[in-house]
OpenMM code with the backbone's topology and positions (N, CA, C; nanometers):
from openmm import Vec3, app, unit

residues = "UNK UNK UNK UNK UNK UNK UNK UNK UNK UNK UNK UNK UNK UNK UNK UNK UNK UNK UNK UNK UNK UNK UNK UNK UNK UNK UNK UNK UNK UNK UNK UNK UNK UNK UNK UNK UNK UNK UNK UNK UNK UNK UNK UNK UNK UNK UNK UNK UNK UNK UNK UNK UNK UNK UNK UNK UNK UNK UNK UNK UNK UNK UNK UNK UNK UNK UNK UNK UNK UNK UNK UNK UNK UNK UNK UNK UNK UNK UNK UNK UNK UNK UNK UNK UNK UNK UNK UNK UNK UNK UNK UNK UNK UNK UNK UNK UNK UNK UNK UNK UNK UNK UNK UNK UNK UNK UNK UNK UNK UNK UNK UNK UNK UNK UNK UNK UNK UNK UNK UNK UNK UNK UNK UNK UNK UNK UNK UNK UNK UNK UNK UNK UNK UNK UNK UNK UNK UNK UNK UNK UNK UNK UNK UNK UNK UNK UNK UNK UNK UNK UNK UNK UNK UNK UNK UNK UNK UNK UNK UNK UNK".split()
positions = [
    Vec3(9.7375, 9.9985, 12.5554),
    Vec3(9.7301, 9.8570, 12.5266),
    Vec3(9.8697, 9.7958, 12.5444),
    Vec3(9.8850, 9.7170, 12.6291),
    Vec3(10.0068, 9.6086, 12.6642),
    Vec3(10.0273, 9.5426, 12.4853),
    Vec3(10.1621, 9.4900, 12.5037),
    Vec3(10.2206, 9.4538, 12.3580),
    Vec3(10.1634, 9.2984, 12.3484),
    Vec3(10.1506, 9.1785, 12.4167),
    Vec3(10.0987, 9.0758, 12.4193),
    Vec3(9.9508, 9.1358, 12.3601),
    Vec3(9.8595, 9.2140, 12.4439),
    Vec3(9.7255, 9.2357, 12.3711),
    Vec3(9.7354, 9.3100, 12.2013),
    Vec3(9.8611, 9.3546, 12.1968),
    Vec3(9.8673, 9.4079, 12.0612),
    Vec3(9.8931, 9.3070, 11.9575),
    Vec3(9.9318, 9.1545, 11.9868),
    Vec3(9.9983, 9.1117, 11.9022),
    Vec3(9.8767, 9.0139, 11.9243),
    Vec3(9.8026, 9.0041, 12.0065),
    Vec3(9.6910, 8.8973, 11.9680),
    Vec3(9.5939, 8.9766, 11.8964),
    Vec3(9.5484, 9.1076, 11.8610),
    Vec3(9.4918, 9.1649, 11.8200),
    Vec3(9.5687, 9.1601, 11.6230),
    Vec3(9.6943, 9.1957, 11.6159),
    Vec3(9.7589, 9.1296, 11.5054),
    Vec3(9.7014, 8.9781, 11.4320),
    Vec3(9.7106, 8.9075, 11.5363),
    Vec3(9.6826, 8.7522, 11.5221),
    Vec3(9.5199, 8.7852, 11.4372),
    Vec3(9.4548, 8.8108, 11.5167),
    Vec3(9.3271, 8.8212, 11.4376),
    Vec3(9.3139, 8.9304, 11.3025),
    Vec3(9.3578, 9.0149, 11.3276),
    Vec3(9.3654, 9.0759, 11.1597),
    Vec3(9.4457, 9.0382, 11.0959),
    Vec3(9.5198, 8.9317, 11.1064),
    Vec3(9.5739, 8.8174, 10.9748),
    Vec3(9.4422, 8.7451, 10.9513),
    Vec3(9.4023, 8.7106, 11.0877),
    Vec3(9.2811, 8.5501, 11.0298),
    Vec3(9.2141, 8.6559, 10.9513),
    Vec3(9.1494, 8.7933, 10.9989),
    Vec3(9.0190, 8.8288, 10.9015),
    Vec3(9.0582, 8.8741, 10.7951),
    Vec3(9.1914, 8.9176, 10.7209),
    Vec3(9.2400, 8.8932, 10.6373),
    Vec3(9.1896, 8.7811, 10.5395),
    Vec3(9.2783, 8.6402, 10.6091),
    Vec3(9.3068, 8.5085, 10.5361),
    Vec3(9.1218, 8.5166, 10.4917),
    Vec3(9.0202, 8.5433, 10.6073),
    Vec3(8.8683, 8.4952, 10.6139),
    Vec3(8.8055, 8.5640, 10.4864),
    Vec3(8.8508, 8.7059, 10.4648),
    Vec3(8.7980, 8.8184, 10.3202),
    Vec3(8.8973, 8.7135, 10.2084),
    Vec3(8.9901, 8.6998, 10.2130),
    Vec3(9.0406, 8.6558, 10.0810),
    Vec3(9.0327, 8.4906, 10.0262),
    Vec3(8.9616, 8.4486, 10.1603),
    Vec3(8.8923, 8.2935, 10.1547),
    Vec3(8.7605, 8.3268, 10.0380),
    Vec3(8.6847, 8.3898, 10.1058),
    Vec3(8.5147, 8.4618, 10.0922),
    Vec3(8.5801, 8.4894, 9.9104),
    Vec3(8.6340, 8.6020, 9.9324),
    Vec3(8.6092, 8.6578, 9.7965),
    Vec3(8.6922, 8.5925, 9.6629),
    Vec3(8.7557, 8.4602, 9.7083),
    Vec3(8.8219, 8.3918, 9.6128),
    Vec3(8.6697, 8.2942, 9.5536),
    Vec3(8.5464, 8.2592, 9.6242),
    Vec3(8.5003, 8.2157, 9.6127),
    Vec3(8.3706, 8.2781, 9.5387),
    Vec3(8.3613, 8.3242, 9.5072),
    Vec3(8.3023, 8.4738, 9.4300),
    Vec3(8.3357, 8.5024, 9.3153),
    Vec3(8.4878, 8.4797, 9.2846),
    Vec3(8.5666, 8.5298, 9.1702),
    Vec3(8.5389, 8.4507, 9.0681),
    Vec3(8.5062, 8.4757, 8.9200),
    Vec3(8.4773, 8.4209, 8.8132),
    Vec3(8.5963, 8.3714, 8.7626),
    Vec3(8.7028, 8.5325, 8.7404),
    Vec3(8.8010, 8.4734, 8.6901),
    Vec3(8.9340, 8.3724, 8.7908),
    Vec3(8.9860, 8.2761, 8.6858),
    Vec3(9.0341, 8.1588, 8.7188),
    Vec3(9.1540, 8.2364, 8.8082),
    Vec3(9.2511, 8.3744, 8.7521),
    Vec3(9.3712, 8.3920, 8.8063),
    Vec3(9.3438, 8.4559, 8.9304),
    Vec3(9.2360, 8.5474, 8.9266),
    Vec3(9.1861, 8.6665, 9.0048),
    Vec3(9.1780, 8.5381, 9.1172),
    Vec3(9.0970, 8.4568, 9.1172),
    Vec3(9.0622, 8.3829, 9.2241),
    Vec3(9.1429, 8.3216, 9.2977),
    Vec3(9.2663, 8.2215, 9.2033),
    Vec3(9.3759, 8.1923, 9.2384),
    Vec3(9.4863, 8.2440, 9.3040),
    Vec3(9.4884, 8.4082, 9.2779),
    Vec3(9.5650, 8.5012, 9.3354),
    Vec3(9.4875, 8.5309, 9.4846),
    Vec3(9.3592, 8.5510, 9.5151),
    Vec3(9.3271, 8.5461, 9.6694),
    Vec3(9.3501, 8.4251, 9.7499),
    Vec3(9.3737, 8.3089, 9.6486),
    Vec3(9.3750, 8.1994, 9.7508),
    Vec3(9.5057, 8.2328, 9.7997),
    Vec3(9.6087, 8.2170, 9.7266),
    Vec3(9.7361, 8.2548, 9.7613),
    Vec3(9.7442, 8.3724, 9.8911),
    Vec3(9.7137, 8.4283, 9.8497),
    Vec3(9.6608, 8.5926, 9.9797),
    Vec3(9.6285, 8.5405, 10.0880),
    Vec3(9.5457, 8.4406, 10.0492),
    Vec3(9.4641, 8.3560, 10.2391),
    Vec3(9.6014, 8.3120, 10.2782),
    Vec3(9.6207, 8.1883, 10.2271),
    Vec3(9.7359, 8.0980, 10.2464),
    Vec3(9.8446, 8.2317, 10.3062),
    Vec3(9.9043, 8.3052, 10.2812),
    Vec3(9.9895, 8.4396, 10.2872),
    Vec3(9.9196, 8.4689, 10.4250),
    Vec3(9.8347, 8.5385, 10.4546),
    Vec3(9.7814, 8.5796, 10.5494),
    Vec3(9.7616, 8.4897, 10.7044),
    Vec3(9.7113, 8.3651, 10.6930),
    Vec3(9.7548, 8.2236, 10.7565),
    Vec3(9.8584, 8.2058, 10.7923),
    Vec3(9.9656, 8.2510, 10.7082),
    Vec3(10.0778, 8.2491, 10.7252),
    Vec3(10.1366, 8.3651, 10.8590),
    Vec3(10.1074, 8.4706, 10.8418),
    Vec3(10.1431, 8.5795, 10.8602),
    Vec3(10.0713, 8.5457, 11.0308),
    Vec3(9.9791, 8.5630, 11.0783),
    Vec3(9.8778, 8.4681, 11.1701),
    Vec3(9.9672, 8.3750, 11.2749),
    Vec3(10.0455, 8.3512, 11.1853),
    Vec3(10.1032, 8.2198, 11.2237),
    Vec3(10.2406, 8.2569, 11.3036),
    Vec3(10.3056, 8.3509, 11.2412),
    Vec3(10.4352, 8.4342, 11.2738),
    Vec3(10.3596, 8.5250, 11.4120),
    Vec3(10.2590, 8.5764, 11.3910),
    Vec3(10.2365, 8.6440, 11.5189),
    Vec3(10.1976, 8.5742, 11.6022),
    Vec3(10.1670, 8.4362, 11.5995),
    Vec3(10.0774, 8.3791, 11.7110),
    Vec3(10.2018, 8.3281, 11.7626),
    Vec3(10.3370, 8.2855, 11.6603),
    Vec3(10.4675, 8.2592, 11.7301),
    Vec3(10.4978, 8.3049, 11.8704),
    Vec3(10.4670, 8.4684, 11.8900),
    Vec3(10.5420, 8.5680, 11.9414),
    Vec3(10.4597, 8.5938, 12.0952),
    Vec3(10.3312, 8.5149, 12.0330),
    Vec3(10.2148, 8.5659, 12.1274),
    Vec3(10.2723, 8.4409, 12.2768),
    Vec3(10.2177, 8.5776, 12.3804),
    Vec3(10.2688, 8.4812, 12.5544),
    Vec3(10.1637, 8.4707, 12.5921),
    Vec3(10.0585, 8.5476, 12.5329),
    Vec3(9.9120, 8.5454, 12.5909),
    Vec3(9.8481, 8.4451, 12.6043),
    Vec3(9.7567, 8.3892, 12.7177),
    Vec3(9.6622, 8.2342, 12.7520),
    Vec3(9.5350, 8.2822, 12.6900),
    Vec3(9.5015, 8.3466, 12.5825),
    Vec3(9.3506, 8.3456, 12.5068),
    Vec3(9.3350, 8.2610, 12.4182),
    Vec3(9.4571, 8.2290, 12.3374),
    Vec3(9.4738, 8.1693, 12.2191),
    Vec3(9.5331, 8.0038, 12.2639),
    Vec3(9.4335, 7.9209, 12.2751),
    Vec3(9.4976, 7.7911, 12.2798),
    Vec3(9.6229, 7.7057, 12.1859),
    Vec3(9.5145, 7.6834, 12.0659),
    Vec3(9.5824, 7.6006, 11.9421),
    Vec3(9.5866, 7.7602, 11.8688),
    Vec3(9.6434, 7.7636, 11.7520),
    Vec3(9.6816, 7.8050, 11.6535),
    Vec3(9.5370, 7.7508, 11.5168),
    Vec3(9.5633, 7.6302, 11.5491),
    Vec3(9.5071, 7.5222, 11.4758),
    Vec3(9.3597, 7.5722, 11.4612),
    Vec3(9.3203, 7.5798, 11.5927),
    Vec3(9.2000, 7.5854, 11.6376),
    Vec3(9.1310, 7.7091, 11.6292),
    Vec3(9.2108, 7.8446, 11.6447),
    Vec3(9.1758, 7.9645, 11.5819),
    Vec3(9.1356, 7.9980, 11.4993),
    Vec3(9.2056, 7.9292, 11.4049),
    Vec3(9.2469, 7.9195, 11.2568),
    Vec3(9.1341, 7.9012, 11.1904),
    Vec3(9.0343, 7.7673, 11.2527),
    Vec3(8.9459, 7.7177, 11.2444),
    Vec3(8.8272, 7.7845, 11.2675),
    Vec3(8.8267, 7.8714, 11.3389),
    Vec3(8.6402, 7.9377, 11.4209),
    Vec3(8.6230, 8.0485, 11.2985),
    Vec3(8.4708, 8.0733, 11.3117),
    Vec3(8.4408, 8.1092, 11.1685),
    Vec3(8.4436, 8.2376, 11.2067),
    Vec3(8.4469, 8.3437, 11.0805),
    Vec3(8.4525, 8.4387, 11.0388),
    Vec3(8.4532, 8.5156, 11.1018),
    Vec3(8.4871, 8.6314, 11.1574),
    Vec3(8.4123, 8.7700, 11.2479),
    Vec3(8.3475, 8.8566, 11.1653),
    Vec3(8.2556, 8.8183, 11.1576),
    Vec3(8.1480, 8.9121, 11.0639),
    Vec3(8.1634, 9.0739, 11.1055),
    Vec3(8.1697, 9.1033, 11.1771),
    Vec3(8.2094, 9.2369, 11.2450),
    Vec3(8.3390, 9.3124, 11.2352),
    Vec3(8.4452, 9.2392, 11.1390),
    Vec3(8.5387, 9.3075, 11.1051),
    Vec3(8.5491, 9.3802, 11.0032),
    Vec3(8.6503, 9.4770, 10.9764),
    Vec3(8.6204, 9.5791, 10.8727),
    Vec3(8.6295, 9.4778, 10.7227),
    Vec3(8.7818, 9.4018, 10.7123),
    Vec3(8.7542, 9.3074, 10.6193),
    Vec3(8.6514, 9.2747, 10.5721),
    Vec3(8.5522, 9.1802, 10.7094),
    Vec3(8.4475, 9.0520, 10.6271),
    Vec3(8.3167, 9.2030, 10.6195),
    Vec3(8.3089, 9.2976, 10.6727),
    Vec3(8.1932, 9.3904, 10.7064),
    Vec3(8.2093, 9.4590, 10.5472),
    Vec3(8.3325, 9.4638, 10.4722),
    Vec3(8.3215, 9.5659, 10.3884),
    Vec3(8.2907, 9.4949, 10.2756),
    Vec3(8.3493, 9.3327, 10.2326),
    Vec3(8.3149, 9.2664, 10.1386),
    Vec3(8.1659, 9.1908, 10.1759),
    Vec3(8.1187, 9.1947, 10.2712),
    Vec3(7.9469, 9.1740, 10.2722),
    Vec3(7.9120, 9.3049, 10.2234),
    Vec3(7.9124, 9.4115, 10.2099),
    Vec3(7.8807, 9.5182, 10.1494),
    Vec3(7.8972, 9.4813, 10.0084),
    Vec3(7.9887, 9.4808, 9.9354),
    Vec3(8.0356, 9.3623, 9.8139),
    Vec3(7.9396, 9.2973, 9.7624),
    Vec3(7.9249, 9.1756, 9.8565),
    Vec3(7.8499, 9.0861, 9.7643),
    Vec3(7.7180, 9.1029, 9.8058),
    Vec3(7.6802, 9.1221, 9.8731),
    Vec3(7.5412, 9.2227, 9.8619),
    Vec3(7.4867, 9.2728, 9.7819),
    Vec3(7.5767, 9.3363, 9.7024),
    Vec3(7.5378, 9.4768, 9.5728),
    Vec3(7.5693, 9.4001, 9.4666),
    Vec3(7.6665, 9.4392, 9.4249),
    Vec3(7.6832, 9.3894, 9.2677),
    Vec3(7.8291, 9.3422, 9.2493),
    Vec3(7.8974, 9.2214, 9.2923),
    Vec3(8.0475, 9.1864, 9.3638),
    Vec3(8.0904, 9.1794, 9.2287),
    Vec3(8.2223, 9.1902, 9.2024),
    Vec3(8.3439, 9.2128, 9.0783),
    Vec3(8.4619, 9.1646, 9.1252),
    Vec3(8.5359, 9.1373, 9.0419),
    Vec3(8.6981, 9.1330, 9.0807),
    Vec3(8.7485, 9.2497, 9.0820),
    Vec3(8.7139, 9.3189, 9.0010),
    Vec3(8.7780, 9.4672, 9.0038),
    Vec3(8.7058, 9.5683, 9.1406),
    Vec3(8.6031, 9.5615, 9.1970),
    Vec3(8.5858, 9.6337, 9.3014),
    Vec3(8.6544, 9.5277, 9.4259),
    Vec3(8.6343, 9.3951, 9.4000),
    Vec3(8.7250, 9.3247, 9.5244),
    Vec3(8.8562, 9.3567, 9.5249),
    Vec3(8.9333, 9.3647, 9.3747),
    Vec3(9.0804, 9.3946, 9.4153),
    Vec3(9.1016, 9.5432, 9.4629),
    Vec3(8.9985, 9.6322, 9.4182),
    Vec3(9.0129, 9.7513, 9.4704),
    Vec3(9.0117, 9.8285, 9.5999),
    Vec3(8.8918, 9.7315, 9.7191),
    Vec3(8.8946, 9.6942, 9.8352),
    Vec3(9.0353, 9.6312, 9.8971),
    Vec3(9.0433, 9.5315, 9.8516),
    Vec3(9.2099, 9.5081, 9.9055),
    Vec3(9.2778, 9.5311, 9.8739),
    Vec3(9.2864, 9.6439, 9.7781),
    Vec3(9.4828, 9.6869, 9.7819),
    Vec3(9.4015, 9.8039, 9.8746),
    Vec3(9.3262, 9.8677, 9.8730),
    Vec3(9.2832, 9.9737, 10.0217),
    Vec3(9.3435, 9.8878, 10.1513),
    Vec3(9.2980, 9.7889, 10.1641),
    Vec3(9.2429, 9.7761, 10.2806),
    Vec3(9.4340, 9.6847, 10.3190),
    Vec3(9.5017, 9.6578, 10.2064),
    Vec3(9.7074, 9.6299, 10.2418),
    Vec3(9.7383, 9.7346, 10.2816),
    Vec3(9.7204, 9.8509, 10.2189),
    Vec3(9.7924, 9.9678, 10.2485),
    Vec3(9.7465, 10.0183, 10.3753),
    Vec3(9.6809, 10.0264, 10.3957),
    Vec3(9.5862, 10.0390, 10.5563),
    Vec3(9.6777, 9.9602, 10.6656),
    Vec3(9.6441, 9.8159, 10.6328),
    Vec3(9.7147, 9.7610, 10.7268),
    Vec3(9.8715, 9.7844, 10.7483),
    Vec3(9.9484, 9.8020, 10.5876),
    Vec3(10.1207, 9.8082, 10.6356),
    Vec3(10.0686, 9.8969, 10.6990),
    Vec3(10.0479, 10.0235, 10.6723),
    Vec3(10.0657, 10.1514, 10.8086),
    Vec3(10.0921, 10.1090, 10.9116),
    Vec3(9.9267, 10.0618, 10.9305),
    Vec3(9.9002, 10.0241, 11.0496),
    Vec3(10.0448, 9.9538, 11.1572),
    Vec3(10.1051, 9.7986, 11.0491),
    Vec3(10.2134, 9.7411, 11.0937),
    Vec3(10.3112, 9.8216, 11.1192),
    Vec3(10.3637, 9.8691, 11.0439),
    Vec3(10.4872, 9.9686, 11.0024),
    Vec3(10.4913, 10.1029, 11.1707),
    Vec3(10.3275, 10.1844, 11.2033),
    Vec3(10.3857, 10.2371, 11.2868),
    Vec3(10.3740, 10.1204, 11.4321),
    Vec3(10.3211, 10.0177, 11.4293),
    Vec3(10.3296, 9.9604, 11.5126),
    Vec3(10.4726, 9.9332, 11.5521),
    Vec3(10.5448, 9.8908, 11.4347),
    Vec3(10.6713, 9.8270, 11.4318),
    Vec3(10.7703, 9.9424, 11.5222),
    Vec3(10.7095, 10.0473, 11.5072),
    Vec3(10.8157, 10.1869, 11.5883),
    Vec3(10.8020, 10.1752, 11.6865),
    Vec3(10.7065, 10.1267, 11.7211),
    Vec3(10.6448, 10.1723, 11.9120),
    Vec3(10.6937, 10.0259, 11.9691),
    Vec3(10.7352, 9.9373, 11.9046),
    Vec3(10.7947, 9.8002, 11.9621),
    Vec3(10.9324, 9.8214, 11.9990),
    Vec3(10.9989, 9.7882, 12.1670),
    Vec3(11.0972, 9.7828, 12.1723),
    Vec3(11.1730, 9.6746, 12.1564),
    Vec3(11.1162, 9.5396, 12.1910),
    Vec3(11.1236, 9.4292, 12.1515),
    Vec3(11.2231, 9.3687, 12.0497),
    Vec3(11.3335, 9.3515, 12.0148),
    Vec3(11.3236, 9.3098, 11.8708),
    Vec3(11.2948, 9.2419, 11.7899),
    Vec3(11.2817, 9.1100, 11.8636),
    Vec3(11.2143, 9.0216, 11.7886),
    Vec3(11.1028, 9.0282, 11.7831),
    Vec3(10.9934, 9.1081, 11.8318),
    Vec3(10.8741, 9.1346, 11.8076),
    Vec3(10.8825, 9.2868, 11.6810),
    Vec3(10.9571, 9.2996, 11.7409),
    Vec3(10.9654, 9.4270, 11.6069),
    Vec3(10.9972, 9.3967, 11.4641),
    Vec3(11.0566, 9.2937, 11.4474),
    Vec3(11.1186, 9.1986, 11.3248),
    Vec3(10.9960, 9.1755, 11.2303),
    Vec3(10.9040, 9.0921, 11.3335),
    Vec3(10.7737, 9.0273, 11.2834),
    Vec3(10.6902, 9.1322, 11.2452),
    Vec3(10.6616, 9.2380, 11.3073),
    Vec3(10.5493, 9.3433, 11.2448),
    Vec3(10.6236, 9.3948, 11.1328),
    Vec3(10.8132, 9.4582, 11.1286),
    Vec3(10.8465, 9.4826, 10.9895),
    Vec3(10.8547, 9.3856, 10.8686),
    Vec3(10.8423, 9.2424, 10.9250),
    Vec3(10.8714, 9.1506, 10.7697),
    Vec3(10.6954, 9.1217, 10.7261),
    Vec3(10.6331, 9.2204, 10.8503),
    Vec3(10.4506, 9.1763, 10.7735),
    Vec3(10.4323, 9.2607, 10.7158),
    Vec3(10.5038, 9.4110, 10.7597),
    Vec3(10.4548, 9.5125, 10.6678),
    Vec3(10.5201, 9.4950, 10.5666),
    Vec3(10.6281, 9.4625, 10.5144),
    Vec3(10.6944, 9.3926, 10.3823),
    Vec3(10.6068, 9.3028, 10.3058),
    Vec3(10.6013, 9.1989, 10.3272),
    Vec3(10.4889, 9.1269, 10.3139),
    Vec3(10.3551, 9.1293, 10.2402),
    Vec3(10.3022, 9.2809, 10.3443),
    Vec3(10.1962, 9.3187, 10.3230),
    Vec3(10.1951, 9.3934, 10.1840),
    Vec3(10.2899, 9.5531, 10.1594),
    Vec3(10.3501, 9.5632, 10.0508),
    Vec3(10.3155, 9.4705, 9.9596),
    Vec3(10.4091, 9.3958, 9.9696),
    Vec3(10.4107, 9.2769, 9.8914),
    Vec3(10.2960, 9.2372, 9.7762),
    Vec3(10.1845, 9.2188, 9.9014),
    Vec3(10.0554, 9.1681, 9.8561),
    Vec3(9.9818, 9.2978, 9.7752),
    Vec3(10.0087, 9.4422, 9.8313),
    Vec3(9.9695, 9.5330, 9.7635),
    Vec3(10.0143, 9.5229, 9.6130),
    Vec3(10.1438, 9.5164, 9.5463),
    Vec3(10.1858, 9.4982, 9.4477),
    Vec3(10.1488, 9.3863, 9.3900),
    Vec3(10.1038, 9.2774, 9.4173),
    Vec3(10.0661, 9.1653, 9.3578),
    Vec3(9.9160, 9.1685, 9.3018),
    Vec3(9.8414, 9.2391, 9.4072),
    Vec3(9.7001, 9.2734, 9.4038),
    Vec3(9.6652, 9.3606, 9.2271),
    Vec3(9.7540, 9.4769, 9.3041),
    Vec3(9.7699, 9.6003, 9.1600),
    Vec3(9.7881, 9.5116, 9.0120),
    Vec3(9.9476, 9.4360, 9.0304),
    Vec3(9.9496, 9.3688, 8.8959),
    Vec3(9.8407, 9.2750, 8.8397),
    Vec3(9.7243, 9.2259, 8.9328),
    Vec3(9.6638, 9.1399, 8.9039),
    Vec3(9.5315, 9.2209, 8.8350),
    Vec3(9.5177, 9.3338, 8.9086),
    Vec3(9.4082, 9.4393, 8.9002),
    Vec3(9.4541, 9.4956, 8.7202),
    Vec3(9.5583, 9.5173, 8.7614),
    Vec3(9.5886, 9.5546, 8.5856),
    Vec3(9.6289, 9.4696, 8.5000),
    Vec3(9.5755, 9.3465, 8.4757),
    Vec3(9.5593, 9.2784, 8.4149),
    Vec3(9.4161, 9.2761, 8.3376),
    Vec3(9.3216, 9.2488, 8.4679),
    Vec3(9.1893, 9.2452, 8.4388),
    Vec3(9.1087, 9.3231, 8.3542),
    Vec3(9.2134, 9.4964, 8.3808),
    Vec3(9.1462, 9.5793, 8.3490),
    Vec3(9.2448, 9.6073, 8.1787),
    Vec3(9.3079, 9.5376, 8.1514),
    Vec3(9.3474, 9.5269, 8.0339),
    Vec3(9.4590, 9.6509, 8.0279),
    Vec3(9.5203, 9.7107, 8.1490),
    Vec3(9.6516, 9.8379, 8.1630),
    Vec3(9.7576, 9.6997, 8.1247),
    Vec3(9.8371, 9.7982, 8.0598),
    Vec3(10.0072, 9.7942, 8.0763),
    Vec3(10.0310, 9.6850, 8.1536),
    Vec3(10.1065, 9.5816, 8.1538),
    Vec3(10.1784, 9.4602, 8.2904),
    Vec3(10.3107, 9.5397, 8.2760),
    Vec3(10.3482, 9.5315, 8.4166),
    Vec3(10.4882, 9.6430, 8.4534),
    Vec3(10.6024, 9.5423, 8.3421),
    Vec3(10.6060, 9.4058, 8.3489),
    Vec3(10.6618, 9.3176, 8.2597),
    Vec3(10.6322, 9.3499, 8.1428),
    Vec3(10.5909, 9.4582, 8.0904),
    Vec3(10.5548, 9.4827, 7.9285),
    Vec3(10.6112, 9.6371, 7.9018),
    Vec3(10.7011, 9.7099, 8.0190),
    Vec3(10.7238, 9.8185, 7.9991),
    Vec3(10.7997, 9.8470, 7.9209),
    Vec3(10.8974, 9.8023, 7.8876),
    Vec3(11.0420, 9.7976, 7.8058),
    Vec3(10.9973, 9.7500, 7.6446),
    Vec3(10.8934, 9.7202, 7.6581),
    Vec3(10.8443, 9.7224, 7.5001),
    Vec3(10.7840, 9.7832, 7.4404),
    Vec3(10.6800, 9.8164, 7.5746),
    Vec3(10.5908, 9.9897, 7.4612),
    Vec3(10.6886, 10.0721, 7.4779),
    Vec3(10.8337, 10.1289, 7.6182),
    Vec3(10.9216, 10.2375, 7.5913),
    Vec3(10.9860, 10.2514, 7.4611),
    Vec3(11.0227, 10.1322, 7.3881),
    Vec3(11.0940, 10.0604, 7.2845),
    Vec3(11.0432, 10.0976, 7.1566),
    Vec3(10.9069, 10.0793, 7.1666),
    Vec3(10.8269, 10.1533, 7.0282),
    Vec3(10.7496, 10.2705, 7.0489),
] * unit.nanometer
topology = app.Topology()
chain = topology.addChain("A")
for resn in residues:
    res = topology.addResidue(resn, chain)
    for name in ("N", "CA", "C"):
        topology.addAtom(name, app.Element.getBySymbol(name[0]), res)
């Protein structure tokens, strides 16, 4: 696979990203849980946005307009949370699906980022797998909230007593 087809292929696993954490914010009972995927879309949109920067490829017109076309039902994202809400949907099996499915992707970014000689294309896949990270840790703290664990912000007080 040529690096232009790799990075429009990027482009779209941000949108189906932003598209699962659209979906399953809308699902979510609780107020933070929900609030925290919107943020994730918005993040992911974002991220979308940095690769479509980079992209030389003539598939992708607008940005705008991508952005816009609905869902790919056929991606592992939107394919695994229709499995989800199908059955019996939770915040706690949704956040559990996506911190899987961050860590999946940094890899994914991270060995991409090796095989790029590029640098400024190499920049963008390492500040997504950062990023992505990112969202893994945000996911977790939110996940252990719900589930009533420890907040890493509360460590120094149970060490304490």
């Amino acid at each position: 696979m040529d690096l232009q087809e790799a990075i429009k292929r990027s482009i779209q696993t941000e949108k189906n990203a932003m598209d699962f954490y659209r979906l399953a914010a809308t699902h979510m009972k609780d107020a933070d849980a929900k609030r925290v995927f919107e943020v994730l879309a918005r993040d992911e949109k974002e991220h979308a946005g940095q690769f479509f920067a980079i992209y030389k490829g003539s598939e992708i017109n607008s940005f705008d307009d991508f952005i816009a076309t609905p869902p790919k039902e056929e991606s592992d994202w939107m394919a695994d949370l229709r499995k989800m809400l199908n059955a019996d949907f939770n915040e706690r099996q949704a956040m559990e699906l996506a911190m899987k499915k961050e860590q999946q992707l940094e890899k994914a970014l991270r060995e991409m980022a090796a095989k790029v000689d590029d640098p400024q294309v190499r920049q963008v896949y390492e500040d997504n797998a950062k990023s992505t990270n990112h969202h893994y840790q945000v996911i977790e703290s939110e996940y252990a909230r719900l589930m009533g664990m420890v907040h890493e912000t509360d460590i120094d007080t149970f060490v304490r007593e």
